[in-house]
Each structure stands twice: as structure tokens, then as C-alpha cells.
C-alpha positions as CSV (number, residue, x, y, z in Angstrom):
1,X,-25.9,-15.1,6.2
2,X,-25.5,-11.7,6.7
3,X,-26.6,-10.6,10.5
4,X,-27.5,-7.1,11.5
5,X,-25.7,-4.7,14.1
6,X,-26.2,-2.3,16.4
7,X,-24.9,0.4,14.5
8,X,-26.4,-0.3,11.3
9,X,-29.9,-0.9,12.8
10,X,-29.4,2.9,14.3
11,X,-28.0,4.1,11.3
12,X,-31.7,2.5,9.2
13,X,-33.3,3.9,12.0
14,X,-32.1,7.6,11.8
15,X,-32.2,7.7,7.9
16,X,-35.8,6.4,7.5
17,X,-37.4,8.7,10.6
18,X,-36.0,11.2,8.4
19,X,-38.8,10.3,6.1
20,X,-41.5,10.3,8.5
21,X,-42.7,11.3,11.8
22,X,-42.9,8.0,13.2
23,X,-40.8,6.1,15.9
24,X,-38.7,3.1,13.9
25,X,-37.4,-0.4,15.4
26,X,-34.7,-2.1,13.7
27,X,-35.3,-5.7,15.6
28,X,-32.2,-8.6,14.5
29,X,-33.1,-12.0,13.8
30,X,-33.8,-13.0,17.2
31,X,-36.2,-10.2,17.6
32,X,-33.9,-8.1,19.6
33,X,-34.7,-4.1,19.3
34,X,-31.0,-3.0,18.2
35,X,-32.0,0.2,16.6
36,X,-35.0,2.7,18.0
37,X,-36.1,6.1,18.4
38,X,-36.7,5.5,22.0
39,X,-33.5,4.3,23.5
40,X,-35.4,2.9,26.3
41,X,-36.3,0.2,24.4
42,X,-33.1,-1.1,23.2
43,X,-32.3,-4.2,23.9
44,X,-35.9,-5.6,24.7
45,X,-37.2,-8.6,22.5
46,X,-40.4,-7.4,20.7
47,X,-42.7,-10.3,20.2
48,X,-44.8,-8.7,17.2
49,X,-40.6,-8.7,15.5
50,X,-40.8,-12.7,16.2
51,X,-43.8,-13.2,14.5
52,X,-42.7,-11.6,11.9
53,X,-39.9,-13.8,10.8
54,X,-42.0,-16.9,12.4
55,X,-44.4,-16.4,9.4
56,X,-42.2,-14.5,7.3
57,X,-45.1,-11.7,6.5
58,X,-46.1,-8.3,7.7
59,X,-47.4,-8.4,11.3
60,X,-50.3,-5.5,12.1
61,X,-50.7,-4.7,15.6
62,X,-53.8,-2.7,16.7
63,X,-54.1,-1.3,19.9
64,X,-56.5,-4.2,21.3
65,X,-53.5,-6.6,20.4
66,X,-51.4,-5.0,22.5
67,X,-51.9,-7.1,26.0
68,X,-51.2,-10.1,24.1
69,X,-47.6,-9.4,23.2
70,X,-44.7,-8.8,25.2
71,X,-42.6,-5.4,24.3
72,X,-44.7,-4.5,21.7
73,X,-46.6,-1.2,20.7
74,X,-49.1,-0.5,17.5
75,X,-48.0,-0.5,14.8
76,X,-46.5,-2.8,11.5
77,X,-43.4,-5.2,11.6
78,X,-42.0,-5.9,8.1
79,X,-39.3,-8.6,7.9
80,X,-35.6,-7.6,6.2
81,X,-34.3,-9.5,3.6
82,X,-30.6,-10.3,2.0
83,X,-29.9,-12.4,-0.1
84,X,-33.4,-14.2,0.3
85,X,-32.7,-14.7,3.8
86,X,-34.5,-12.8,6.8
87,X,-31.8,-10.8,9.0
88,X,-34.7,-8.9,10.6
89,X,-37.2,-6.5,11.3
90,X,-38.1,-3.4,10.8
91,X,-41.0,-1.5,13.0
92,X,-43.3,1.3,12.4
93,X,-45.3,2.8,15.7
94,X,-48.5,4.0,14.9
95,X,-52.4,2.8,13.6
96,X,-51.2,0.1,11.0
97,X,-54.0,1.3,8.4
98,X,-52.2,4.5,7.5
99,X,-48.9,2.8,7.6
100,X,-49.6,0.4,5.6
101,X,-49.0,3.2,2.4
102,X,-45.4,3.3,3.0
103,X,-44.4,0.1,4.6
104,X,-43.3,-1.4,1.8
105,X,-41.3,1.7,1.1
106,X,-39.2,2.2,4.6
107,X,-38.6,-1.5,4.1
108,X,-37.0,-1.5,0.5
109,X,-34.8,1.4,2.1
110,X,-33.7,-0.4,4.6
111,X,-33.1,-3.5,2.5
112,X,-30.6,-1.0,0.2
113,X,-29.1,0.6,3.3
114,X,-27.9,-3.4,4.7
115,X,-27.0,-4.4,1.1
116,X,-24.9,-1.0,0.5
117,X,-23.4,-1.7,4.3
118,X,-22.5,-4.9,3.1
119,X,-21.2,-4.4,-0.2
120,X,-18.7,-2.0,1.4
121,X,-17.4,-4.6,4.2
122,X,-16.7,-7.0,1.2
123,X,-15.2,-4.4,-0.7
124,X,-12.7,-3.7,2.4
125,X,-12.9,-7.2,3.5
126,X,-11.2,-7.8,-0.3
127,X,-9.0,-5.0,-0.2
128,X,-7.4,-6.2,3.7
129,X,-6.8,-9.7,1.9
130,X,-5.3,-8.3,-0.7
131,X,-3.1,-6.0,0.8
132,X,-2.1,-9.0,3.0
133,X,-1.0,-10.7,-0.1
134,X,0.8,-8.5,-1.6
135,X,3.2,-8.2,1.5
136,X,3.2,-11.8,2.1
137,X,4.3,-11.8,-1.6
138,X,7.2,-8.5,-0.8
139,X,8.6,-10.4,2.0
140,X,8.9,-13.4,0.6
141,X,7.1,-15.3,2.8
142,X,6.0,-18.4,1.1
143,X,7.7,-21.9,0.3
144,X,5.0,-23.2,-2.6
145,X,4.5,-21.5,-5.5
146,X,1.0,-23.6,-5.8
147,X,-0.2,-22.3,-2.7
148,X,0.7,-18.7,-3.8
149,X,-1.4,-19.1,-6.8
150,X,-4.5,-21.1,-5.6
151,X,-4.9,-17.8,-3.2
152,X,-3.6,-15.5,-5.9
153,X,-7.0,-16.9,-7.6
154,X,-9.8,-16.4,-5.1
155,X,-8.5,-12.9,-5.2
156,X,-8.8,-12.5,-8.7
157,X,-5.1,-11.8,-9.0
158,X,-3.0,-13.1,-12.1
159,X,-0.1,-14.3,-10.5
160,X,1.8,-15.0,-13.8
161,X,1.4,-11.6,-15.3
162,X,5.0,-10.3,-15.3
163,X,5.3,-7.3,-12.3
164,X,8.3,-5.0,-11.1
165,X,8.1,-3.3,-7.9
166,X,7.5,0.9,-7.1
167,X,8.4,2.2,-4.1
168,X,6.7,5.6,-3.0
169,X,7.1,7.3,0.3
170,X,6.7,10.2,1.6
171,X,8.8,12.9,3.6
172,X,7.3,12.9,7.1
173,X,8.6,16.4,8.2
174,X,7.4,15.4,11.4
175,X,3.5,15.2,10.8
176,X,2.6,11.2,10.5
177,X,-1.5,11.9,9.9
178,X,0.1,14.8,7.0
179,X,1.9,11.6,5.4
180,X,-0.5,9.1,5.4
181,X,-3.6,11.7,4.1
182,X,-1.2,12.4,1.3
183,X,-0.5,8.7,0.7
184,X,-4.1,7.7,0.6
185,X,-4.4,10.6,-2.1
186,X,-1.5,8.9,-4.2
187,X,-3.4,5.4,-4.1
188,X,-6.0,6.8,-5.7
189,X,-4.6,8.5,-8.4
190,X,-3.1,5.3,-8.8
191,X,-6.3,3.3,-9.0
192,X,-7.6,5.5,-11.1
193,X,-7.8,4.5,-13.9
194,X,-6.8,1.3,-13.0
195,X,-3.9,0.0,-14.6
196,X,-3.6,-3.3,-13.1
197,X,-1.9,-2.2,-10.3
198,X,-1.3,-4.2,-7.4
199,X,-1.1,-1.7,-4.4
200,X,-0.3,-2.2,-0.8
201,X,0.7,0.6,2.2
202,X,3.9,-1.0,3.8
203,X,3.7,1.7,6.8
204,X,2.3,5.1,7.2
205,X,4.7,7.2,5.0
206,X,5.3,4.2,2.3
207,X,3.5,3.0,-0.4
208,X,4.7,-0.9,-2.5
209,X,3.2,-0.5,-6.4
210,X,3.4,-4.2,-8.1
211,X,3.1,-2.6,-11.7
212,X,2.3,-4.6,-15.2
213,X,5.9,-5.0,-16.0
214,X,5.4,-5.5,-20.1
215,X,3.8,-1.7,-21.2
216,X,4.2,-2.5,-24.4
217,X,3.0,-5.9,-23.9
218,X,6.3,-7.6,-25.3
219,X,9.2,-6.9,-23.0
220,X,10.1,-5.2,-20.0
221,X,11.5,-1.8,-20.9
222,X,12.7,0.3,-18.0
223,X,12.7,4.1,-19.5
224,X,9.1,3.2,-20.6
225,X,8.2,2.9,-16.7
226,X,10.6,6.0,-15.9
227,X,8.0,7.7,-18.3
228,X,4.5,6.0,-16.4
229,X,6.2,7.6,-13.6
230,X,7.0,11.1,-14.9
231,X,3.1,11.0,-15.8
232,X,2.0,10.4,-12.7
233,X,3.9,13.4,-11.1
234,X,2.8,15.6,-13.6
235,X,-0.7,14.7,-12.1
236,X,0.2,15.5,-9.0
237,X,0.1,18.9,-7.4
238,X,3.2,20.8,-7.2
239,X,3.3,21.2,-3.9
240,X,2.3,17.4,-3.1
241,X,5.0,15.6,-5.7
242,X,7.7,17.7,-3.7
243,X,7.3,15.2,-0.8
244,X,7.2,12.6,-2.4
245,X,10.4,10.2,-3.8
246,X,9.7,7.8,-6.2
247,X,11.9,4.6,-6.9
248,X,11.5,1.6,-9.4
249,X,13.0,-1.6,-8.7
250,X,14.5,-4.4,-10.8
251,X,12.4,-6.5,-13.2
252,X,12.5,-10.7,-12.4
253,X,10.9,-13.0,-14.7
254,X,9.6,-15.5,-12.4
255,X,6.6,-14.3,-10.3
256,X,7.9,-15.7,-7.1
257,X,11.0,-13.6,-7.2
258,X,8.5,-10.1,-7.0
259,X,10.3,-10.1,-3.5
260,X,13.7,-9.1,-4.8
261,X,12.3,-6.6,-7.4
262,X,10.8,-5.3,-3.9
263,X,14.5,-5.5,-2.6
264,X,15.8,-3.4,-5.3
265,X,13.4,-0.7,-5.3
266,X,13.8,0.0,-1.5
267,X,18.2,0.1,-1.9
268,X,17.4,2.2,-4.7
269,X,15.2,4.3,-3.0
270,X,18.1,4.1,-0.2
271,X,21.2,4.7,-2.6
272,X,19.1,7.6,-4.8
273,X,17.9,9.7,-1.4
274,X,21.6,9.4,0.0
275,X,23.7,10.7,-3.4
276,X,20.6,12.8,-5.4
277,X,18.5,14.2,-2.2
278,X,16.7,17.3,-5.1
279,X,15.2,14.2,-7.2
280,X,12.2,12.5,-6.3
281,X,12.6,10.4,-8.8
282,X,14.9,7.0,-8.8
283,X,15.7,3.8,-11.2
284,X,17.3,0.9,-10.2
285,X,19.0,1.0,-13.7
286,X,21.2,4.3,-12.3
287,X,22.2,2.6,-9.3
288,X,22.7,-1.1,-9.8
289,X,25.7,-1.7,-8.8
290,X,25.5,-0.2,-5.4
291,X,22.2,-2.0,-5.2
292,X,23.9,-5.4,-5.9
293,X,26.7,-4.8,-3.6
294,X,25.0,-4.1,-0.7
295,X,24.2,-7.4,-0.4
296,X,27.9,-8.3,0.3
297,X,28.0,-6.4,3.6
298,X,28.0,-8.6,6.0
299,X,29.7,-11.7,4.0
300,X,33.5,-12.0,4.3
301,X,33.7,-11.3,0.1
302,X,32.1,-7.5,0.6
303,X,34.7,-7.2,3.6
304,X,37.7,-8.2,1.4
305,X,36.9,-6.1,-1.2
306,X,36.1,-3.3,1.5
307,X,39.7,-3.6,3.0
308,X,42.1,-1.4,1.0
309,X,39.6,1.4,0.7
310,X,38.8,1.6,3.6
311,X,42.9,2.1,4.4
312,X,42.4,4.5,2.2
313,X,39.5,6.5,4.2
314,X,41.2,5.9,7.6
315,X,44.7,7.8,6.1
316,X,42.3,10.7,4.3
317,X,40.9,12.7,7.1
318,X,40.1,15.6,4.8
319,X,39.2,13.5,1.9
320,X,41.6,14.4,-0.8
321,X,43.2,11.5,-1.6
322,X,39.0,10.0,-1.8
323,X,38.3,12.7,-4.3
324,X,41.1,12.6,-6.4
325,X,40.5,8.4,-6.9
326,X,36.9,8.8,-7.7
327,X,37.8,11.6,-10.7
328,X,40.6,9.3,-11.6
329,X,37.9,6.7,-11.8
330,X,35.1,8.9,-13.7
331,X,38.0,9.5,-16.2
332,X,38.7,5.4,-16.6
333,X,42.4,6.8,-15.3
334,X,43.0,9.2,-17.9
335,X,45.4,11.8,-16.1
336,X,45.3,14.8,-18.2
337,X,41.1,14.6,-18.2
338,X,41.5,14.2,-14.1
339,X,43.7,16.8,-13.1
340,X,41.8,19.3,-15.5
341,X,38.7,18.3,-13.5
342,X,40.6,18.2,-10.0
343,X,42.4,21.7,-11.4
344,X,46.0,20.6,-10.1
345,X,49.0,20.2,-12.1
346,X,49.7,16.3,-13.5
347,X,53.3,16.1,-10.7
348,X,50.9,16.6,-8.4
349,X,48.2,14.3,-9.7
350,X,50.9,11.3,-9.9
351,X,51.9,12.4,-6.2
352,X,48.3,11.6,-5.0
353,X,48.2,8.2,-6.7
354,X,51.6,7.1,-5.9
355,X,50.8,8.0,-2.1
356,X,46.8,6.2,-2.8
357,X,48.9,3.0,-3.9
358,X,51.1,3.0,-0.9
359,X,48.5,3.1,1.5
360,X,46.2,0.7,0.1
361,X,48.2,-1.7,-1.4
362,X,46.9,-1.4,-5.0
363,X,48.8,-1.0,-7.9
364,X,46.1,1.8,-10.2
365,X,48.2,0.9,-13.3
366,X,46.8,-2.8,-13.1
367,X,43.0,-3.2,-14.2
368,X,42.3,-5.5,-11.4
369,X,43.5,-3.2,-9.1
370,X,41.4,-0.4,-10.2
371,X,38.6,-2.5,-10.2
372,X,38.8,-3.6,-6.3
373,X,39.4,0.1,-5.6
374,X,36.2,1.0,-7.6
375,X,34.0,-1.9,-5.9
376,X,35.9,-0.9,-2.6
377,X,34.3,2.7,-2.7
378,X,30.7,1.3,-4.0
379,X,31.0,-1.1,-0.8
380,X,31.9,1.9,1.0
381,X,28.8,4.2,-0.1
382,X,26.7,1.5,0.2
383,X,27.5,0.9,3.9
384,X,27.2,5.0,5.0
């Protein structure tokens, strides 16, 4: 049952004196005065209130009834309903005869006042719950699927429609209120219309988006997304799309994997605001590999491969020799193409690679060789 408070019974008290020039009680279910136009009478128990719900009718007291109840005054006590259940009182002072006109009128206003109250406590009562789930479900904090889906259900929440994770934050610039205010106006260009959108704030400058992974209601295509995304900064003021950055993670098939699409979005998010700082916008698609490596940095594999580049860095104090690997790697080792882009002559192209090979121990004419050196500088930009 739904029980009245102290604030709500003021709040019914200072809406309907607004209609007339009488003093209001809001009494709770024990007959308790928790609302009133006369402060001084807060708290007291008002006996014509308990009679009230005792006989569940509309209790008249005239002035010669006065003596016989405690805490009372003349006037009419009409009992509040929810639900079909009495959760209090509500008080008119004055002759009951005239009052008796509009009664019934203060108390349906009342009655819409506790069920509007309520309706909105659900409605963020739902929306904490929710917003609890979905980061239980980003941090991967469950063990049975079951489970995940029997409280997927009282929350109305299809736990097998296929999802992919969003990542949107926002650039502090050292204002923290500035960030969230500008979040909160995100979310709800995000909710509406609603999309089936899963939403959740992960701190105050961060927002997690679990979106409808199938747009086209087949398959996950990732430059359809890219495109959702585009939309929704085109509907967002200039001036408020330039803080934000945008990135979309990697798509799972199975619904309890939503915490590694999470996973992917944040590194890309990482990966895209480290190497393209002008964008705001960032797909796991462009920065996959650095997004899978990452997770070899503190296993002995990611170290190995790590080893002769980082030689290379620690011989390279004014990056040249780092430069002239990564064209020769854009260029899949074509010479002529890299020392056109490096503009240095080919002699002094094959200098700089014979002197790379000596210091890390790589042969660059051998494919697997190359291909440590290229995962060995991935490693290395992930780590910095």
C-alpha cells in the first residue's frame, strides 16, 4: 500500500489552499496531521481524521462537536484513496454545510496529486533498476545466464534481442555539473523517439548506449550504425556535439557477451581520442587491432611481441628510425613508394632499415619479421 509523506501531504496542502480560502490537513493513515496550513498543528493526531478511515465516510464536525474530539476543529474530513485502499485524510476547517459543495472536489485533487506522486516514484524506481542492470550486465557481473533473464523479464527487457555497445562521453573542461546537464540532454534525444535503446550513465561525463544491433532486422551491419550515429549528431547543436566523442563497440552474438562489446567500445573510445583527437566520432571496425592487442599487455605473449620494438624506441630518441618503419609499413615495404613519402633518397632509405634490423633483431625482408615489428608498434601505441 501506498503511505503518504510529509512532503507530499504539504505539497496537497499548498496546491488545494490555492483553490480556496480555507485552512487544509493532510492527516496519514494513523490520523497523524503531516500536511497543514497551521504548522502548529503538525504532528498532532486529529481524532475527527480517525473516524474517518474508522468508518471509511466523510466525517462533519460542527462546532458543538468540538469538546468531544481530541485535536480537532470544524470542519469536514474526507478519506484518500489509492488503489482502493485508504492512505488518509484530508481536512477542510470551516462550517461543514458550505464545504460540503467542494469536498468532493479537493478530495479527487488530492487523490490525482498521490497517484501522479506515485506514478513518478515507479517510473524512477524502474529506471534505478534498470540502469542497475544494464551495468551489472557491462561489467559482467553475473555467472547464470537464467538468472540474467528471469530479471531481464520483470523489467520488461528482451534479453535475447541482439545489442552492441555505444560509448558517449563528454569533455569535462573542468565544469562536472556543465557535463552531466549536457549528458542528461543527450539521453533524451536518445529516448526520444525510442528506439529500443537500453541506456545507462556510467559516471558524470559518460553515457553506455546498449543499441538494437540488427537495423535492418537481418544482420549486424556496422556502417549502418556509423550512419544512426551521424544522425544523431546532426540533431545535436553545433556547439554541444563539439564536446562530445562518440565510439561504437564490437558486435557479440550471444547476449551474455554485451560486456565485451562494452570492452571494445571504451578501447576504441581510448585508441580513437589518442591517434584522431578532431573527430568525435569512433568505430571499433577502424581500430581493431589495437583494440584486440591491448588485451596482451600484461601477458608474457604481448611482452614478447613488445621486445624488439621497443629496442627499437629505446635507440630512436628523435624518432626517425620509428617514422621511417611505420611508412615502410603503410607501403606493405615497397621502397620507392616510402622514400617518396619520407622524401629521402632510396641509399638512405636502405641505411635506415639495415640500421632498424640491427637493433631489433628483425630481418624486414622476412614476412614474419615484418609482422612482429607491425604488432610490436600496435602493442606499443596501445600501451602510451
Amino acid at each position: 500500500m501506498y503511505l503518504l509523506d510529509s512532503p507530499l501531504a504539504q505539497q496537497i496542502v499548498d496546491r488545494t489552499m490555492a483553490i480556496i480560502g480555507h485552512n487544509i490537513n493532510v492527516m496519514n493513515n494513523q490520523g497523524v496531521i503531516l500536511g497543514s496550513g497551521d504548522k502548529n498543528r503538525i504532528g498532532s493526531v486529529h481524532e475527527g481524521a480517525l473516524l474517518a478511515i474508522s468508518q471509511n465516510r466523510t466525517v462533519k464536525i460542527h462546532q458543538g462537536t468540538i469538546a468531544s474530539l481530541q485535536g480537532v476543529k470544524p470542519g469536514i474530513n474526507l478519506p484518500l484513496h489509492y488503489q482502493g485502499e485508504i492512505i488518509g485524510v484530508i481536512g477542510i476547517t470551516g462550517e461543514p454545510e458550505p464545504l460540503m459543495a467542494f469536498g468532493k472536489l479537493l478530495k479527487m485533487s488530492a487523490e490525482m496529486i498521490v497517484e501522479q506522486a506515485n506514478s513518478i516514484e515507479l517510473a524512477q524506481w524502474q529506471n534505478r533498476q534498470q540502469e542497475e542492470f544494464i551495468l551489472q550486465l557491462i561489467k559482467g557481473e553475473y555467472q547464470q545466464l537464467e538468472q540474467l533473464s528471469t530479471r531481464a523479464e520483470r523489467l520488461g527487457i528482451d534479453l535475447t534481442m541482439p545489442r552492441v555497445a555505444a560509448v558517449i562521453q563528454v569533455q569535462e573542461e573542468g565544469n562536472e555539473s556543465s557535463a552531466k546537464s549536457l549528458l542528461k540532454q543527450v539521453l533524451n534525444l536518445l529516448e526520444t523517439p525510442s528506439r529500443g535503446n537500453l541506456i545507462a550513465m556510467t559516471s558524470m561525463t559518460e553515457l553506455v548506449i546498449l543499441k538494437p544491433a540488427f537495423l535492418d532486422g537481418k544482420q549486424w551491419r556496422a556502417e549502418l550504425e556509423s550512419q544512426r550515429i551521424d544522425q544523431l549528431l546532426k540533431r545535436i547543436p553545433p556547439e554541444m556535439s563539439a564536446q562530445l566523442n562518440i565510439a561504437l563497440g564490437h558486435y557479440f552474438p550471444r547476449p551474455e557477451d554485451i560486456h565485451r562489446s562494452y570492452q571494445t567500445a571504451k578501447e576504441t573510445l581510448r585508441f580513437g581520442m589518442q591517434m584522431h583527437p578532431t573527430q568525435n566520432k569512433y568505430l571499433f571496425e577502424d581500430y581493431a587491432l589495437l583494440v584486440m592487442l591491448s588485451g596482451l599487455q600484461q601477458d608474457w605473449r604481448g611482452q614478447q611481441l613488445l621486445t624488439p620494438f621497443q629496442k627499437l624506441v629505446e635507440h630512436d630518441s628523435n624518432q626517425q628510425l620509428r617514422k621511417t618503419l611505420s611508412a615502410y609499413l603503410n607501403h606493405f615495404g615497397d621502397q620507392g613508394a616510402c622514400a617518396k613519402q619520407l622524401y629521402i633518397h632510396r641509399n638512405t632509405l636502405r641505411y635506415r632499415l639495415d640500421k632498424i634490423s640491427q637493433i631489433t633483431g628483425v630481418e624486414l625482408s622476412n614476412l614474419n619479421g615484418l609482422l612482429q615489428l607491425y604488432l610490436g608498434q600496435a602493442l606499443f601505441t596501445s600501451h602510451t
